[in-house]
PDB file of N, CA, C and O in Angstrom, chain B, residues numbered from 101:
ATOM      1  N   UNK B 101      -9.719  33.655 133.809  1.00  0.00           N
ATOM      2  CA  UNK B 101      -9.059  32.466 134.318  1.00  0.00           C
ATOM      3  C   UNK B 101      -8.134  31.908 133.241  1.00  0.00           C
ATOM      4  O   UNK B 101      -8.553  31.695 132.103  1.00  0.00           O
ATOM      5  N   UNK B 102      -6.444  31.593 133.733  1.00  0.00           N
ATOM      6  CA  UNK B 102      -5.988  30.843 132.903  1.00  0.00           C
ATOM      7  C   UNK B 102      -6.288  29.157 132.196  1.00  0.00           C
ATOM      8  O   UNK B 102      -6.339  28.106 132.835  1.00  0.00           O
ATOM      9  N   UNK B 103      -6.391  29.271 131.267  1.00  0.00           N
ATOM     10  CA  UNK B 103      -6.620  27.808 130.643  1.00  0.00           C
ATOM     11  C   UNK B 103      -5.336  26.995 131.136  1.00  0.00           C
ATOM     12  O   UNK B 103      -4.154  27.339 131.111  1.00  0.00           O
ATOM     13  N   UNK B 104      -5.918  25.828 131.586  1.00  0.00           N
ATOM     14  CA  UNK B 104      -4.976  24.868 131.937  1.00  0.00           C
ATOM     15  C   UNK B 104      -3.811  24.364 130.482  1.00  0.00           C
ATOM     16  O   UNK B 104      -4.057  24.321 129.276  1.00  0.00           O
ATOM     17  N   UNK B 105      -2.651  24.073 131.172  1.00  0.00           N
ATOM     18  CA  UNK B 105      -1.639  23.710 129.726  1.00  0.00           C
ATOM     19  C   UNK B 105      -1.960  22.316 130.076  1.00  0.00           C
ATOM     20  O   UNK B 105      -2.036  21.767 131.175  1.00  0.00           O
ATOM     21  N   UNK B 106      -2.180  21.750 128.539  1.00  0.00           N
ATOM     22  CA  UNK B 106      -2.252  20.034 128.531  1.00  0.00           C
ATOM     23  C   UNK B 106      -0.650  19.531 129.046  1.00  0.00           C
ATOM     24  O   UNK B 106       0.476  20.008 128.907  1.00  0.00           O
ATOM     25  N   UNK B 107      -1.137  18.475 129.620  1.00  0.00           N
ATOM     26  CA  UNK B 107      -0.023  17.518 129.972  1.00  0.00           C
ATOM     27  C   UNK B 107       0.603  16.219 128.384  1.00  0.00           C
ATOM     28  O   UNK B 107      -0.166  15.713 127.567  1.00  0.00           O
ATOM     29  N   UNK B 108       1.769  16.072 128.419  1.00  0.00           N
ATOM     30  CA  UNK B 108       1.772  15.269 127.289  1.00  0.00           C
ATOM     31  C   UNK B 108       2.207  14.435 128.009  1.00  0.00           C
ATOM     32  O   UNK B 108       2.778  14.821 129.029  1.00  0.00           O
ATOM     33  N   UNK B 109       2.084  12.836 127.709  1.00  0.00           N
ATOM     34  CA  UNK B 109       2.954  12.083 128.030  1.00  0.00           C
ATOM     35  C   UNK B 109       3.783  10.833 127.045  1.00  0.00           C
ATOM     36  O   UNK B 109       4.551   9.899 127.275  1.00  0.00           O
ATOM     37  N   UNK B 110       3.174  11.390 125.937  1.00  0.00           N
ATOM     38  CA  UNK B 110       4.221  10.878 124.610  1.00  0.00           C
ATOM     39  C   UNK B 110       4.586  11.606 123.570  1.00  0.00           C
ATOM     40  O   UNK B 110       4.070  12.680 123.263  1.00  0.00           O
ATOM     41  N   UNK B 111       5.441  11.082 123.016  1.00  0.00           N
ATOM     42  CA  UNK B 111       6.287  11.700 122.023  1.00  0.00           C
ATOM     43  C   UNK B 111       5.492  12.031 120.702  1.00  0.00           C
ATOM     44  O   UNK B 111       5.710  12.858 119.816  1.00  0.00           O
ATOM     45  N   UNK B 112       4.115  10.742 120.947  1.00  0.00           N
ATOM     46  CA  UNK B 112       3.117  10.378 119.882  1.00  0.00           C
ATOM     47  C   UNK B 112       2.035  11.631 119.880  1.00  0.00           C
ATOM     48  O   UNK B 112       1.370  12.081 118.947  1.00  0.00           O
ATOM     49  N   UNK B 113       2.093  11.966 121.054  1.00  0.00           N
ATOM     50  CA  UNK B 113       0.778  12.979 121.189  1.00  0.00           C
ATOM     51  C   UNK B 113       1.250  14.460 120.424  1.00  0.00           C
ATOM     52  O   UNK B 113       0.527  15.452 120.336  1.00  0.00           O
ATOM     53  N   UNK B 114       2.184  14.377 120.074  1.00  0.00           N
ATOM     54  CA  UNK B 114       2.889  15.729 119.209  1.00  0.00           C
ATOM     55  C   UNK B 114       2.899  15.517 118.061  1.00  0.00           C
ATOM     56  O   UNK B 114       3.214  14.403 117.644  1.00  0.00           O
ATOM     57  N   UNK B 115       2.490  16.726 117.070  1.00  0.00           N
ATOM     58  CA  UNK B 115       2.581  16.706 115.662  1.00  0.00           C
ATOM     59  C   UNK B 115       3.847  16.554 114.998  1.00  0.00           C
ATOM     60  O   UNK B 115       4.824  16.283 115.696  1.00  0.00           O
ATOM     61  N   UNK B 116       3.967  16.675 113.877  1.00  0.00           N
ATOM     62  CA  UNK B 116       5.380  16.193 113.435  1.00  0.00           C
ATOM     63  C   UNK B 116       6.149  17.660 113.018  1.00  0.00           C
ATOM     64  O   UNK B 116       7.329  17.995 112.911  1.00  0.00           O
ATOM     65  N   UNK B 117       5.010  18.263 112.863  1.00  0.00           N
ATOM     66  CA  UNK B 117       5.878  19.981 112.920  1.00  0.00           C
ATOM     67  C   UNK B 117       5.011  20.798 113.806  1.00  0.00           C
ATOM     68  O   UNK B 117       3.951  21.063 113.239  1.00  0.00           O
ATOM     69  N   UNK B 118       5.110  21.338 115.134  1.00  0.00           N
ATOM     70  CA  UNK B 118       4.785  22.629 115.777  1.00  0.00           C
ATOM     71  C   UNK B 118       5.834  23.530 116.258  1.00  0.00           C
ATOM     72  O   UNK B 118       7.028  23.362 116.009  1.00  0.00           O
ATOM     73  N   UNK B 119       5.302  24.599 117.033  1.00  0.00           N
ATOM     74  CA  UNK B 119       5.498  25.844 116.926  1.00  0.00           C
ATOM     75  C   UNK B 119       6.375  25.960 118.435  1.00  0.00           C
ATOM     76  O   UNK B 119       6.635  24.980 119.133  1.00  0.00           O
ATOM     77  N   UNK B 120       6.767  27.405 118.767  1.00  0.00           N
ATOM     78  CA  UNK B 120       7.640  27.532 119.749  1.00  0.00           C
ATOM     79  C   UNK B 120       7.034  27.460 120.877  1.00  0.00           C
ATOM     80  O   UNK B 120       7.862  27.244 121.762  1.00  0.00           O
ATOM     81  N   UNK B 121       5.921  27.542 121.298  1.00  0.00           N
ATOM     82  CA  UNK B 121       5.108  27.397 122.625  1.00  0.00           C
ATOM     83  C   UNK B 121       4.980  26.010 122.767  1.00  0.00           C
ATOM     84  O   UNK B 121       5.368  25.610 123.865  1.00  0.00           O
ATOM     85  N   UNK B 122       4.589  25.209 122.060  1.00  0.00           N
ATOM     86  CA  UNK B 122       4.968  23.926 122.298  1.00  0.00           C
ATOM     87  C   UNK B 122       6.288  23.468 122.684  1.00  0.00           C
ATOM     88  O   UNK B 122       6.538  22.655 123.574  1.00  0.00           O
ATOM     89  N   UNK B 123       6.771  23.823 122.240  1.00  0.00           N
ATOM     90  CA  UNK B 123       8.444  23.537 122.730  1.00  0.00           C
ATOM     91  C   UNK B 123       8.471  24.073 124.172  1.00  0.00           C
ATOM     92  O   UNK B 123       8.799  23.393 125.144  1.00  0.00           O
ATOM     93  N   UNK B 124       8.156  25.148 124.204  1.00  0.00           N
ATOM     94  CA  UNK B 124       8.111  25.801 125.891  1.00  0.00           C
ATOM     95  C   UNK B 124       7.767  25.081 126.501  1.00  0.00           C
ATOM     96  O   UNK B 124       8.455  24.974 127.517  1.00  0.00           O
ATOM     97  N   UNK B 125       6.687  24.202 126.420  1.00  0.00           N
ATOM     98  CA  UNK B 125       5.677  23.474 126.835  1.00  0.00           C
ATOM     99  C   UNK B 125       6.337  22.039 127.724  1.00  0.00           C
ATOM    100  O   UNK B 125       6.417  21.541 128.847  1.00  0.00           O
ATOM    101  N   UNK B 126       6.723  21.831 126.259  1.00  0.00           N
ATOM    102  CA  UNK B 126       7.886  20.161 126.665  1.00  0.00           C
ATOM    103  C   UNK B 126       9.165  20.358 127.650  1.00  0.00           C
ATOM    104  O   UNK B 126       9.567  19.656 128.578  1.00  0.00           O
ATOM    105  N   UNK B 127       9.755  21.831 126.988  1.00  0.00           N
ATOM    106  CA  UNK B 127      11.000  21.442 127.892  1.00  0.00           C
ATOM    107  C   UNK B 127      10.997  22.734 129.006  1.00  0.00           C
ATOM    108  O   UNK B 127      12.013  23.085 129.606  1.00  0.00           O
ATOM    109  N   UNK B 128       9.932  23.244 129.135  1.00  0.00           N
ATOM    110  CA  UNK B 128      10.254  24.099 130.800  1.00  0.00           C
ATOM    111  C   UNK B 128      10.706  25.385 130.239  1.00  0.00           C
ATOM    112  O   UNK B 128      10.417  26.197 131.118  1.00  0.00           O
ATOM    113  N   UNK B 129      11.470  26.269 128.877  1.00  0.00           N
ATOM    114  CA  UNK B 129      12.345  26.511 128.791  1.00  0.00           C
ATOM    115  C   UNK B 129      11.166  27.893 128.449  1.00  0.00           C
ATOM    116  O   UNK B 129       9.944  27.847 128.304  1.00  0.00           O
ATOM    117  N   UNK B 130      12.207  29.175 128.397  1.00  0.00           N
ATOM    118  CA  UNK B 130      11.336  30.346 127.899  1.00  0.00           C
ATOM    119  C   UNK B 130      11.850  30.304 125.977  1.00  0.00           C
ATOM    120  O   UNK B 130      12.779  29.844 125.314  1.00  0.00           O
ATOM    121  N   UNK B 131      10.455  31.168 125.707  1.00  0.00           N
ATOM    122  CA  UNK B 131      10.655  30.991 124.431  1.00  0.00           C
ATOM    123  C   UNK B 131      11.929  31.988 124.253  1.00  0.00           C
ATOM    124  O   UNK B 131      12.576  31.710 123.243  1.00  0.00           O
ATOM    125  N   UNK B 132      12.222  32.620 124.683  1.00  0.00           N
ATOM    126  CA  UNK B 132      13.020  33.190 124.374  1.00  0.00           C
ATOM    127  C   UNK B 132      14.684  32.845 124.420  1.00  0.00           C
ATOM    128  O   UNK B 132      15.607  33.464 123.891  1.00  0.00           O
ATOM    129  N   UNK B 133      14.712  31.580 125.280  1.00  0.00           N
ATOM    130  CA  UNK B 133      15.644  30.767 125.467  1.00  0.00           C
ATOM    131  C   UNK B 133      16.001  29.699 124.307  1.00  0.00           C
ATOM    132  O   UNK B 133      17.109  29.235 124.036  1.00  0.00           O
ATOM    133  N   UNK B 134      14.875  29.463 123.756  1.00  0.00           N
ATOM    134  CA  UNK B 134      14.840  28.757 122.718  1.00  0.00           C
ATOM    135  C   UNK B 134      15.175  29.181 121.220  1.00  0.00           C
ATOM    136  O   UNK B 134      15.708  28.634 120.255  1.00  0.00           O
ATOM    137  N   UNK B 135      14.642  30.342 121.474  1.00  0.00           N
ATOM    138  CA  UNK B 135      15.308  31.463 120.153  1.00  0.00           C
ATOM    139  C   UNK B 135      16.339  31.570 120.139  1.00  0.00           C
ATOM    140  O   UNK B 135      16.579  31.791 118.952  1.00  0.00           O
ATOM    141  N   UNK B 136      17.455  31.576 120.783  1.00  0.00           N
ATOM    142  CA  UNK B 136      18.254  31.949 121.071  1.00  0.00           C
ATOM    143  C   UNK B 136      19.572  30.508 121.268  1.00  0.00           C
ATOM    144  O   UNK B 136      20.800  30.593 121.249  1.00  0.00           O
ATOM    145  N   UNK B 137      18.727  29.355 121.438  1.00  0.00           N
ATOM    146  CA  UNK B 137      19.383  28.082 121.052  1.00  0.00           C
ATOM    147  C   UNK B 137      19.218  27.824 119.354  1.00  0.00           C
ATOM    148  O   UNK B 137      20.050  27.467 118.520  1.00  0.00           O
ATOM    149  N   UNK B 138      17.648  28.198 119.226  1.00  0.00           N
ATOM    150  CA  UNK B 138      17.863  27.945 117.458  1.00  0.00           C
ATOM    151  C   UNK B 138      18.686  29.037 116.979  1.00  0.00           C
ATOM    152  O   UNK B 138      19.241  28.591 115.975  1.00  0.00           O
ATOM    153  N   UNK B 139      19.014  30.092 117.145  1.00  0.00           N
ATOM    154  CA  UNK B 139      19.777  31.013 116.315  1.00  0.00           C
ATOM    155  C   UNK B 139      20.968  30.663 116.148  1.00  0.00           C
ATOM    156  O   UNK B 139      21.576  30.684 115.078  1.00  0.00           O
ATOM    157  N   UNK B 140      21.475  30.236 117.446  1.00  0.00           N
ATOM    158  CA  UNK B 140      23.357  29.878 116.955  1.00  0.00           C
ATOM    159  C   UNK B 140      22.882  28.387 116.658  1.00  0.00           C
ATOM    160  O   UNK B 140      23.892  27.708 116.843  1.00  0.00           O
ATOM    161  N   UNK B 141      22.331  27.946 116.464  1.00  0.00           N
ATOM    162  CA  UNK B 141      22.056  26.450 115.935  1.00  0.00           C
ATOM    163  C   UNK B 141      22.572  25.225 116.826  1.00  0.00           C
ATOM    164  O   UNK B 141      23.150  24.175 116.547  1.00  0.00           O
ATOM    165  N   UNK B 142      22.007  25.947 118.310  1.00  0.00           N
ATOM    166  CA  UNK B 142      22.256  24.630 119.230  1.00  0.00           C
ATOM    167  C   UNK B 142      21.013  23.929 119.162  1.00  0.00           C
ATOM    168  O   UNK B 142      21.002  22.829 119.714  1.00  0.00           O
ATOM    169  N   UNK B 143      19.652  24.433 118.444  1.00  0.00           N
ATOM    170  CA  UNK B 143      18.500  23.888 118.748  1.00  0.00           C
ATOM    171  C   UNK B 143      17.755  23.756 117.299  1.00  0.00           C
ATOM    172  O   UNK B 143      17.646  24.844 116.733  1.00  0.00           O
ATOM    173  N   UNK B 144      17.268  22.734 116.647  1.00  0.00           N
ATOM    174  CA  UNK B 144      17.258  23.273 115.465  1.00  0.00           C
ATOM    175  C   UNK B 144      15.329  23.267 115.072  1.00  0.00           C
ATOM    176  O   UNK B 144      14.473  22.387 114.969  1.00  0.00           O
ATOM    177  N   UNK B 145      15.350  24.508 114.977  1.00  0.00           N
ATOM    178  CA  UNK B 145      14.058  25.097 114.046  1.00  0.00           C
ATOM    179  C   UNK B 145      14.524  26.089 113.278  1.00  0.00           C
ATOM    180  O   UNK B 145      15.708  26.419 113.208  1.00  0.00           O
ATOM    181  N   UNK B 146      13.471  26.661 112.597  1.00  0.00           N
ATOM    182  CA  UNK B 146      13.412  27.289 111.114  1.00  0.00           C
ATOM    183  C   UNK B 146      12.188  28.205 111.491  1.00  0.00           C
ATOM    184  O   UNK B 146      11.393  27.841 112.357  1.00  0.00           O
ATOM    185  N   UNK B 147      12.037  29.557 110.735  1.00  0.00           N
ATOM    186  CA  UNK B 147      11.501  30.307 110.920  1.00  0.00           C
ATOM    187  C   UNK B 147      10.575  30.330 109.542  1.00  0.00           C
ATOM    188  O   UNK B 147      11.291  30.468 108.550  1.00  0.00           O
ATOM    189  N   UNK B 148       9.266  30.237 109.257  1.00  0.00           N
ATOM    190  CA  UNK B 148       8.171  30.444 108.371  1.00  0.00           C
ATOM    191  C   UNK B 148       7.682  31.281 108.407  1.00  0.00           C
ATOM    192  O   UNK B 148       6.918  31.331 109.371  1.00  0.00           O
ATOM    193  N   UNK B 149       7.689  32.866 107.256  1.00  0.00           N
ATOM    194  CA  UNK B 149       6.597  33.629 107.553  1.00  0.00           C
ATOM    195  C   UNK B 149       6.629  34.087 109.200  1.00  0.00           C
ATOM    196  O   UNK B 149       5.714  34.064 110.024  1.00  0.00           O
ATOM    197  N   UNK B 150       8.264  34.577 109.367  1.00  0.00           N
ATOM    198  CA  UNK B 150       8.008  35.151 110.748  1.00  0.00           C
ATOM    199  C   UNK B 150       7.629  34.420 111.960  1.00  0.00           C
ATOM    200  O   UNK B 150       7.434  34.938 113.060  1.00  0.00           O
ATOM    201  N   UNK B 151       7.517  32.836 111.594  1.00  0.00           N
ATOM    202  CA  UNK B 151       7.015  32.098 113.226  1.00  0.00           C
ATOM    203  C   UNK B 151       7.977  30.764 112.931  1.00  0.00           C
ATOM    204  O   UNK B 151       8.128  30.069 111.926  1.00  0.00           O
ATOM    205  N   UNK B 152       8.578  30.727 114.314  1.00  0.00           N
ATOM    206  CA  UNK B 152       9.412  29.473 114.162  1.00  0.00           C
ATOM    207  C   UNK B 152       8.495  28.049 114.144  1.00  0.00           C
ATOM    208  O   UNK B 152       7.281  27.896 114.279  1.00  0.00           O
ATOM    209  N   UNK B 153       9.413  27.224 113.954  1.00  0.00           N
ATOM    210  CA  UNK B 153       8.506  26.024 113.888  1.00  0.00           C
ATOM    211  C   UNK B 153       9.863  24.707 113.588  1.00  0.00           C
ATOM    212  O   UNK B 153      10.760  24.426 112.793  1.00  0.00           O
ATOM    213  N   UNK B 154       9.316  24.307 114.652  1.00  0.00           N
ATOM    214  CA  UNK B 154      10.301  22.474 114.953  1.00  0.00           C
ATOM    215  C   UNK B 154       9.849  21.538 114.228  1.00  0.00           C
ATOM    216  O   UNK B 154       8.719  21.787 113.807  1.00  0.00           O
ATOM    217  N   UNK B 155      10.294  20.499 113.888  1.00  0.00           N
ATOM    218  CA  UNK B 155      10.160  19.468 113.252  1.00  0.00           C
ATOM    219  C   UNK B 155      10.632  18.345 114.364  1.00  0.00           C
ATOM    220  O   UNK B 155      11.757  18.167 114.831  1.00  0.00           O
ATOM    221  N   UNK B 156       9.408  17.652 114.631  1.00  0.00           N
ATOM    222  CA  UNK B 156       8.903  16.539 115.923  1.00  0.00           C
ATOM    223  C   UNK B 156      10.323  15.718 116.036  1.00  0.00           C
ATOM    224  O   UNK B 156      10.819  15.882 117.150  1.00  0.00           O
ATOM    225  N   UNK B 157      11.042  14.948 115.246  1.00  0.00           N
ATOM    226  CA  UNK B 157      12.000  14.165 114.911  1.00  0.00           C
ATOM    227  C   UNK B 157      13.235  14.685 115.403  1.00  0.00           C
ATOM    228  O   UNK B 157      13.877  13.923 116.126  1.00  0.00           O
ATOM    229  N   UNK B 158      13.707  15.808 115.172  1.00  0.00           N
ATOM    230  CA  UNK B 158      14.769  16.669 115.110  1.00  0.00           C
ATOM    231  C   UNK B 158      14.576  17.255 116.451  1.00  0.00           C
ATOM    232  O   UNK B 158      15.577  17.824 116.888  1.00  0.00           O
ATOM    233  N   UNK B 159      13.714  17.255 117.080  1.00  0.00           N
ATOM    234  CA  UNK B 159      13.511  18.063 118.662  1.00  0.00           C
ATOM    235  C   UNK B 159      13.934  16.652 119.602  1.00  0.00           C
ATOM    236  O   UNK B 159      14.507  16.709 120.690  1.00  0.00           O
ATOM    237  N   UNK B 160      13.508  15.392 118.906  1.00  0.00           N
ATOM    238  CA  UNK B 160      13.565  14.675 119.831  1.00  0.00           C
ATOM    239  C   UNK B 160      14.734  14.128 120.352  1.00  0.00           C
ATOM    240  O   UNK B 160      15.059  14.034 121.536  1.00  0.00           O
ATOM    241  N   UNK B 161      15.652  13.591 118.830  1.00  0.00           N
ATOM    242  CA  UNK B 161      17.038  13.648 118.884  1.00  0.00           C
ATOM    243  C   UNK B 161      18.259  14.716 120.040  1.00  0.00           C
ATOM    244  O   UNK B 161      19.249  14.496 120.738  1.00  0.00           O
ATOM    245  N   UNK B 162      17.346  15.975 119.625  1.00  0.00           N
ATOM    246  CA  UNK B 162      17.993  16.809 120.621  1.00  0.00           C
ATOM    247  C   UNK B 162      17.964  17.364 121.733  1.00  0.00           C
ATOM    248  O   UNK B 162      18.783  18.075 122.315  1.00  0.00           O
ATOM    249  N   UNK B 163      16.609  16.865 122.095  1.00  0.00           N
ATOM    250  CA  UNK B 163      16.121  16.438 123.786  1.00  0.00           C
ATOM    251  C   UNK B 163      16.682  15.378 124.387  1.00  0.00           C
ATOM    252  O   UNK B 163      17.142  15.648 125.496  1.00  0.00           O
ATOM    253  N   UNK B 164      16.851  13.829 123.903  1.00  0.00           N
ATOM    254  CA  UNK B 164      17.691  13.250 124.200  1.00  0.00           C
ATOM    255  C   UNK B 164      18.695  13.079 124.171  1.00  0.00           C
ATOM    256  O   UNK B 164      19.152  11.948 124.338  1.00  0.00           O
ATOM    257  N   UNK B 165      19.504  14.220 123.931  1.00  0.00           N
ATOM    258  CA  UNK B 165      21.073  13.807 123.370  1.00  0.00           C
ATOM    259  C   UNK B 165      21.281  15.109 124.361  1.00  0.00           C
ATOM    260  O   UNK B 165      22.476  15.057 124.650  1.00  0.00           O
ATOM    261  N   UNK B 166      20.797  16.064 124.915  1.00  0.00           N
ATOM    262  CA  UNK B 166      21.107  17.058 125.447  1.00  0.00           C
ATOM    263  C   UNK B 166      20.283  16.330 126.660  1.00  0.00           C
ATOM    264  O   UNK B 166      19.446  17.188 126.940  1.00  0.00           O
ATOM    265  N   UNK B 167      20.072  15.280 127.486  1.00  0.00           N
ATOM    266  CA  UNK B 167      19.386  14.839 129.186  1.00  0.00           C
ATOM    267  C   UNK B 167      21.036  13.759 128.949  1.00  0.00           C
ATOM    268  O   UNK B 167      21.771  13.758 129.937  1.00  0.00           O
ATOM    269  N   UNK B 168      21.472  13.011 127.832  1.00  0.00           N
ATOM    270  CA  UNK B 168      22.568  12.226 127.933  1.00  0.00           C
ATOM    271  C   UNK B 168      24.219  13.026 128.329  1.00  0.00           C
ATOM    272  O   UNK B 168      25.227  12.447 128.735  1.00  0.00           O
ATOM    273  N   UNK B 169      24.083  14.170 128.108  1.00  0.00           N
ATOM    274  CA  UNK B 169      25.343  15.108 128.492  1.00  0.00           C
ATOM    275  C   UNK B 169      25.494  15.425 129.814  1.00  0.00           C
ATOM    276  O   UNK B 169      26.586  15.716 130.301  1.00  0.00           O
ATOM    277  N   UNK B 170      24.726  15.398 130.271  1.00  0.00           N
ATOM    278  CA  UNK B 170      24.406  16.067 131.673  1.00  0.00           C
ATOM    279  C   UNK B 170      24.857  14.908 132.552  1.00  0.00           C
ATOM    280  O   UNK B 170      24.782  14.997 133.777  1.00  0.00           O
TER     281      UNK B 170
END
């Protein structure tokens, strides 16, 4: 049986640095979509030891600034 994905409903309930499944998580998006925004640097994370990883602050800026374009 799949494990249920938690629901978030604040910005607070997120660490200040996680990983790319979390990001999947928040914005709907495939990880692979996201790789591919951080690479040309429409999305900004950083890669550690082979695993990307966002910084909470910097995702948020660009979650809201990318729902204001639209």
């Amino acid at each position: 049986m799949k494990k249920d994905k938690k629901l978030i409903y604040s910005w607070d309930e997120i660490p200040i640095i996680f990983d790319m499944n979390l990001a999947c998580l928040i914005t709907g998006f495939t990880s692979a979509s996201l790789r591919t925004l951080a690479q040309s640097g429409k999305f900004s994370a950083y890669k550690v030891g082979g695993h990307w990883r966002i910084d909470r602050q910097e995702f948020m800026e660009w979650w809201e600034n990318r729902k204001e374009k639209k």
